[in-house]
C-alpha positions in Angstrom: -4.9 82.2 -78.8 -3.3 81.3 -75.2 -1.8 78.0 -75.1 0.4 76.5 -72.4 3.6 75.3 -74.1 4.9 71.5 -73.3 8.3 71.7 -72.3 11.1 69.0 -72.0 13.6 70.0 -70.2 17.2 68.7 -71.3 21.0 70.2 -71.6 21.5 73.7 -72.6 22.9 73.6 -76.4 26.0 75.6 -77.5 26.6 74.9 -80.9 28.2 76.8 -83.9 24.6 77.5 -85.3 23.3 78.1 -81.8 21.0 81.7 -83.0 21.4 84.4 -80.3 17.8 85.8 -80.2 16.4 89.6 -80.3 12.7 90.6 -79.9 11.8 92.7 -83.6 8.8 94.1 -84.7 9.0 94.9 -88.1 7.4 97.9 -89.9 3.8 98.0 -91.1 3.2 97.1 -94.2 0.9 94.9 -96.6 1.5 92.7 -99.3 -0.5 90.8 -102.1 -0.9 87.0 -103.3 -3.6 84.9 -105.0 -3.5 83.2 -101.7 -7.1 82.0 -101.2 -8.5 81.7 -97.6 -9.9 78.9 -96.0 -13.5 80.1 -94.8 -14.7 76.7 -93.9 -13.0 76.4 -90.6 -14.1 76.8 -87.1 -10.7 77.5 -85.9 -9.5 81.0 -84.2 -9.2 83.2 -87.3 -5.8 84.5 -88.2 -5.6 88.5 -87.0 -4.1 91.1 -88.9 -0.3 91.5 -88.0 -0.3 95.4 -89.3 -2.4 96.5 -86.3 -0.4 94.8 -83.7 3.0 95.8 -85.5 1.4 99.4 -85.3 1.3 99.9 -81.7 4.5 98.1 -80.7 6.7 99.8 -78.5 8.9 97.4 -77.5 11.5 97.4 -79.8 14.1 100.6 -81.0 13.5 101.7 -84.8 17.0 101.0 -85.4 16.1 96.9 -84.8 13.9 96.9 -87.5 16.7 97.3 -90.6 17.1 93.6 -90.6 13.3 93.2 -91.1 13.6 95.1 -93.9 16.5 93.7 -95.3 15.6 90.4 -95.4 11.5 91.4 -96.3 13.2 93.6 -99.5 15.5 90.4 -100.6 13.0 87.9 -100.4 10.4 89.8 -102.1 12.6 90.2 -105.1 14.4 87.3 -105.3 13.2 83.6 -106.5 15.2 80.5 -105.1 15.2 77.7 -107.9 14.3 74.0 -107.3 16.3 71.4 -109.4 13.3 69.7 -110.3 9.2 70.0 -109.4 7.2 69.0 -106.7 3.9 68.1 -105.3 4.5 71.0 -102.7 7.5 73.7 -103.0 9.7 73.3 -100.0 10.8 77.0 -100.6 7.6 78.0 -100.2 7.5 76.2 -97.0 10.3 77.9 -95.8 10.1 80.6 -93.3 13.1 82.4 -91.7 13.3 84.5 -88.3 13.0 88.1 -88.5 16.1 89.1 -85.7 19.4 89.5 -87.1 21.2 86.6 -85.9 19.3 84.7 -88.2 17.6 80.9 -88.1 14.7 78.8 -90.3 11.9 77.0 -89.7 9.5 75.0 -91.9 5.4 74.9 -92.7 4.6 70.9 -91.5 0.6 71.7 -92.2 -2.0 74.2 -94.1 -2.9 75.2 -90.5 0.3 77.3 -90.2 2.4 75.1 -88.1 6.0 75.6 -88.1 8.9 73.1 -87.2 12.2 74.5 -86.2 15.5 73.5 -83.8 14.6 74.4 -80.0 17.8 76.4 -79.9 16.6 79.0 -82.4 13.7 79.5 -80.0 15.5 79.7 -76.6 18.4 78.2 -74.7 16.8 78.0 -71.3 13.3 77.3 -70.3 13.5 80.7 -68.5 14.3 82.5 -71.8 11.5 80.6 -73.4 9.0 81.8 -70.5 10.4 85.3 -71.6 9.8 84.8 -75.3 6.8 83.0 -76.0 6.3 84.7 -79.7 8.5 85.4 -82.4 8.5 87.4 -85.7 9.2 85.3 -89.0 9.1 85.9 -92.4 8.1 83.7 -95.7 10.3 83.1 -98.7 7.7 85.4 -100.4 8.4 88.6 -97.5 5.0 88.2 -95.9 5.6 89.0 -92.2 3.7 87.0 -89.4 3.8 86.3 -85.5 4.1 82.5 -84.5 3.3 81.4 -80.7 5.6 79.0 -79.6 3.3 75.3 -78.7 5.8 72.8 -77.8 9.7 73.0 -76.8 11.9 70.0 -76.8 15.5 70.6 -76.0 16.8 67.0 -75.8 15.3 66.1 -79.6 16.6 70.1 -79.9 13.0 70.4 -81.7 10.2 73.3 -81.3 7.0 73.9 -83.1 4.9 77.4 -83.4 1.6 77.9 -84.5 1.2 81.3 -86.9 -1.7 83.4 -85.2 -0.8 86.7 -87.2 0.0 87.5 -90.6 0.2 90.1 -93.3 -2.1 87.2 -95.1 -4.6 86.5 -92.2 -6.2 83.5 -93.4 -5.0 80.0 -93.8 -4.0 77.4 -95.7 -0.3 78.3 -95.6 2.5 76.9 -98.1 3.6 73.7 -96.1 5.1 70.2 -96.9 4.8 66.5 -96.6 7.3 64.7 -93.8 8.1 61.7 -95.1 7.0 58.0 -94.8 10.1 56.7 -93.8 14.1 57.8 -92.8 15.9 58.1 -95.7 18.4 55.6 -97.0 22.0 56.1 -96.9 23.5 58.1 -99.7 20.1 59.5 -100.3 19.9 63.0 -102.3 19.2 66.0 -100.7 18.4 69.4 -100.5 18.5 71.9 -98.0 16.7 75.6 -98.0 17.8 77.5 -95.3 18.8 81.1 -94.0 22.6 81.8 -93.7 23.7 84.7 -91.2 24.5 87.7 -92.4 28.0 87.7 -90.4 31.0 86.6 -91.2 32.0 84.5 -88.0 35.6 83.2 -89.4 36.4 87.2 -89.8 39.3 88.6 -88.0 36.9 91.9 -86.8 33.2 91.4 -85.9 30.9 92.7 -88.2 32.1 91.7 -91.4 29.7 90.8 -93.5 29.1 87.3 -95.8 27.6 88.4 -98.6 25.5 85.4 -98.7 21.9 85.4 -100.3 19.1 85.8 -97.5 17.7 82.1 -98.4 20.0 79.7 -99.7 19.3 76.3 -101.0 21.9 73.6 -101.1 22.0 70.0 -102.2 24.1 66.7 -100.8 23.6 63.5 -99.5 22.6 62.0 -96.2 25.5 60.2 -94.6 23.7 58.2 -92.4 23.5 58.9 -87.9 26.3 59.1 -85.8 27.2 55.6 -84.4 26.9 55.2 -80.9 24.2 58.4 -80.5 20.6 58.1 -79.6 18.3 59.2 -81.9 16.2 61.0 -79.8 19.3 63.3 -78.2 20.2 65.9 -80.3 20.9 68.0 -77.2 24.7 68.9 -78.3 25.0 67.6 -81.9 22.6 66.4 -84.3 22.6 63.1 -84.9 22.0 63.1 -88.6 24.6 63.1 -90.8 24.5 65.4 -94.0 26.8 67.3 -96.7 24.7 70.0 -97.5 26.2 72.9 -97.2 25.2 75.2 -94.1 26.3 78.2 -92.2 25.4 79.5 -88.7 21.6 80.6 -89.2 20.2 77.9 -91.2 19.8 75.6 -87.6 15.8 74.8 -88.0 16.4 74.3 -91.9 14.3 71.6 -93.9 16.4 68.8 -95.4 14.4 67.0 -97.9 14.2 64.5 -100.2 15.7 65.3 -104.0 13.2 63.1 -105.5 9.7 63.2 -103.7 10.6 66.7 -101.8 9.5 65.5 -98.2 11.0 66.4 -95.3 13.6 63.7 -93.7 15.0 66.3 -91.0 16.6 69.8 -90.2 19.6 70.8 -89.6 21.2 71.8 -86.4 24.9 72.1 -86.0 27.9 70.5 -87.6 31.0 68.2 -86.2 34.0 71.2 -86.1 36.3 67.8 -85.6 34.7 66.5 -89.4 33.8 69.4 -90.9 30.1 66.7 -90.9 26.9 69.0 -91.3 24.5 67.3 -88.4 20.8 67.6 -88.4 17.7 66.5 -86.4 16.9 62.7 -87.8 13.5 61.7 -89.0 13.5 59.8 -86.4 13.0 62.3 -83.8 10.5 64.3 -85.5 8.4 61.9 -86.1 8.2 60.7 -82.5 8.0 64.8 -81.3 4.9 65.2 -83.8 3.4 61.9 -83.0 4.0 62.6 -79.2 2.4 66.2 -79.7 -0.3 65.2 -81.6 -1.4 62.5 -79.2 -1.8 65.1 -76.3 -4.5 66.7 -78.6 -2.1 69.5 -79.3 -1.9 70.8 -75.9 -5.3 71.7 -75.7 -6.7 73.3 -78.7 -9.1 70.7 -80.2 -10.3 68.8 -82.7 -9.9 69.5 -86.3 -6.1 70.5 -86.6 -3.7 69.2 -88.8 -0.3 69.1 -86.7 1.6 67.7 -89.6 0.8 66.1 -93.2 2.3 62.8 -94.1 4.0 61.9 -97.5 1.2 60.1 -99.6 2.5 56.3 -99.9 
């Protein structure tokens, strides 16, 4: 699957959870699920990730312990909702196989992922340079995701999943949500911490923080005075769940209904504020993508999947 990717260009972020990027392949391997496969499409098949992961020599073996870290955490470990929901926004959850960390989040069955621009690239150069990355699911399962659409000034990406461990679709995904939320509204966010402790004296010293993380608080309304639709050098969503450097591209959802209402992207080192992409940009970036016919690739997809009114 070769797609051009839609690119806005905007202002080059920097940003405490700005994620500096390296190009993994992790090792061969295979894991099980009762995931059952969607036969009824006539979309491009997912390939098989091993074989591509097999003949890879772009990357030193050393780069793969991360990979494995994370793959052996995630496998053994279960993140707990505080209540149940129509579709498991930990499931959902996917986080980026390179060191530095980042997250990203399954919008449809089709294997469409939602994440912040930054965590993709900085520059439209390095974007040109790095048009797929290496992620992996709450579960462990690895998979390669192609980078479709690139907004720096919403700082918004999406990537469509075209290998996997699990070569079939529908994947895990989640509802965004009918409306912004309301101030004071509850929420939770399930997101990726880095594995480095950036407040340390020495580099290097690690955090000790779980490889998936979720956290609840409340949505504290936007900034005053900040578009929407710019979230080129701080998000303008306001939020106090609590984040470190690596969850930018994290789902904040709903408490109640579990939809998505935004990610998060940075936070306000003047306010200690957690700041996030609003609903309000998403929805316009999907609705904008969507109306272009998905750059290309047909009829048939589902971009994104709407909270049921």
């Amino acid at each position: 699957m070769t797609q051009d990717v839609e690119v806005t260009t905007g202002s080059t972020r920097q940003t405490r959870s700005s994620t500096r990027r390296q190009q993994l392949t992790p090792p061969t391997t295979t894991t099980t699920s009762e995931h059952v496969p969607d036969t009824s499409s006539d979309k491009p098949p997912i390939e098989w990730l091993s074989s591509v992961l097999t003949h890879s020599t772009r990357v030193l073996r050393n780069q793969r312990d991360p990979v494995m870290v994370k793959r052996t955490w995630l496998s053994s470990n279960t993140v707990p909702l505080p209540t149940t929901y129509p579709l498991n926004p930990v499931d959902a959850t996917f986080i980026f196989a390179q060191q530095q960390a980042g997250t990203a989040v399954c919008i449809s069955p089709d294997g469409v992922l939602l994440t912040c621009s930054h965590c993709i690239a900085e520059s439209a150069s390095e974007l040109s340079q790095n048009p797929t990355h290496i992620l992996l699911s709450s579960k462990g399962g690895i998979v390669s995701a192609r980078v479709m659409a690139w907004d720096p000034t919403r700082d918004l990406a999406l990537l469509m999943i075209t290998e996997s461990e699990l070569p079939h679709r529908p994947f895990p995904y989640i509802h965004l949500a009918l409306t912004p939320p309301k101030a004071n509204t509850r929420l939770i966010c399930v997101g990726h911490p880095g594995s480095e402790d950036l407040e340390a004296e020495r580099r290097g010293v690690p955090t000790e923080y779980d490889t998936l993380v979720l956290s609840e608080g409340k949505f504290h309304g936007l900034a005053k005075g900040q578009d929407p639709q710019d979230n080129s050098d701080m998000g303008a969503l306001k939020h106090s769940c609590w984040t470190y450097w690596g969850h930018s591209g994290a789902g904040l959802f709903d408490r109640r209904t579990g939809a998505l209402v935004g990610l998060h992207s940075s936070w306000d080192e003047d306010t200690g504020m957690r700041r996030g992409v609003p609903f309000e940009a998403v929805l316009a970036f999907l609705e904008e993508f969507d109306g272009r016919g998905g750059n290309g690739m047909g009829e048939g997809w589902k971009w994104f999947v709407r909270e049921e009114s």
